[in-house]
C-alpha positions, 0 to 999 in steps of 0.5 A: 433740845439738840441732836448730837448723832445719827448713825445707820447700821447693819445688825450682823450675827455677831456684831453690827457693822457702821454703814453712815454716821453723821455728828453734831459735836459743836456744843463739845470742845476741840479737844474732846470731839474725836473721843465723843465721836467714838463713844457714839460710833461705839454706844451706837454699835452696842444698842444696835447689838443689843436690841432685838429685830423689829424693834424700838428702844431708848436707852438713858445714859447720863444727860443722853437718850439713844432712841434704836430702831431695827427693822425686820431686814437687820437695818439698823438706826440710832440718834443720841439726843439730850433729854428734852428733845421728844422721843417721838420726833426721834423715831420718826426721824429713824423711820424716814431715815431707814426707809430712804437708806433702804431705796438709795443703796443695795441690801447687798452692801449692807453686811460688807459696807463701811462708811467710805464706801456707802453713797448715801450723803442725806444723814447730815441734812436730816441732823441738821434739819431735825435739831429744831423738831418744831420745824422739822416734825408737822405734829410737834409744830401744829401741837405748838401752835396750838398752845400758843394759841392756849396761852392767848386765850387765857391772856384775853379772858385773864385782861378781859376780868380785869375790865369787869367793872366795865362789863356791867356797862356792856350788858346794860347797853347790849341789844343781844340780852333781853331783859331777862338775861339782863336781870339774871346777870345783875343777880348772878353778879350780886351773889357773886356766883357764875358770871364773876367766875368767866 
């Protein structure tokens, strides 16, 4: 899973204007990163043209999803990321993104504006931060979390199965099981039915 660029724009009439950009080219040789660059840089552009005010899409090119936000006021953000990393962490991250550049600089710059000129400096610590969405995304972490713990359960049901031959001792000796439950489990495991099965 890996984010290549994040990038805020400004939808124009005609055309949307780069406000900040921010790239992770590391995973491309030295001799291609300036040409991916301005692929993104254009490929961002062109969605931000392309996709209605107030909305959110995502836009499959090869192995690269462009997930775009445009808001109501014509801000615009886009960020390329492969296939595998989670559309969800991608909007979220927008929406922050979008909310922070809003309060930090001036609607008035955004028609006008250009990167040299806008001081907004967080774009690469939010690149950064996000390309782990486990670390940076509270609900893919706690999802995560929750199936490891899945997985530890099925491993001790799955280990405790394999120590059945042991289990008739324990509930021969168990003082929690009156003789009743005693005698349904010693049937229940001669006919092979429901306690075999957990």
């Amino acid at each position: 899973m890996k984010l290549y660029s994040l990038s805020v724009l400004y939808k124009g009439t005609t055309k949307s204007n780069l406000l900040k950009a921010a790239y992770d080219l590391s995973s491309f040789s030295f001799f291609q990163k300036s040409s991916v660059q301005e692929f993104m840089t254009f490929t961002s552009a062109l969605i931000v043209e392309r996709t209605t005010v107030g909305s959110r899409a995502s836009v499959k090119e090869q192995d690269y999803l462009c997930h775009v936000y445009v808001r109501n006021d014509n801000l615009g953000a886009v960020v390329i990321a492969d296939n595998e990393y989670p559309s969800r962490v991608c909007f979220t991250l927008l929406e922050k993104v979008l909310e922070e550049f809003s309060r930090q600089v001036s609607s008035i710059d955004w028609p006008s504006g250009n990167p040299d000129t806008i001081n907004y400096k967080a774009l690469d610590i939010h690149l950064s931060k996000y390309q782990n969405p486990r670390d940076a995304d509270a609900m893919t972490k706690v999802q995560a979390e929750l199936d490891e713990t899945k997985i530890i359960l099925h491993n001790t049901m799955e280990s405790l199965l394999e120590r059945g031959e042991k289990l008739d001792d324990l509930v021969a000796k168990s003082e929690h099981l009156g003789n009743q439950s005693k005698a349904f489990y010693k049937t229940a495991r001669k006919q092979n039915s429901c306690c075999e099965v957990m």
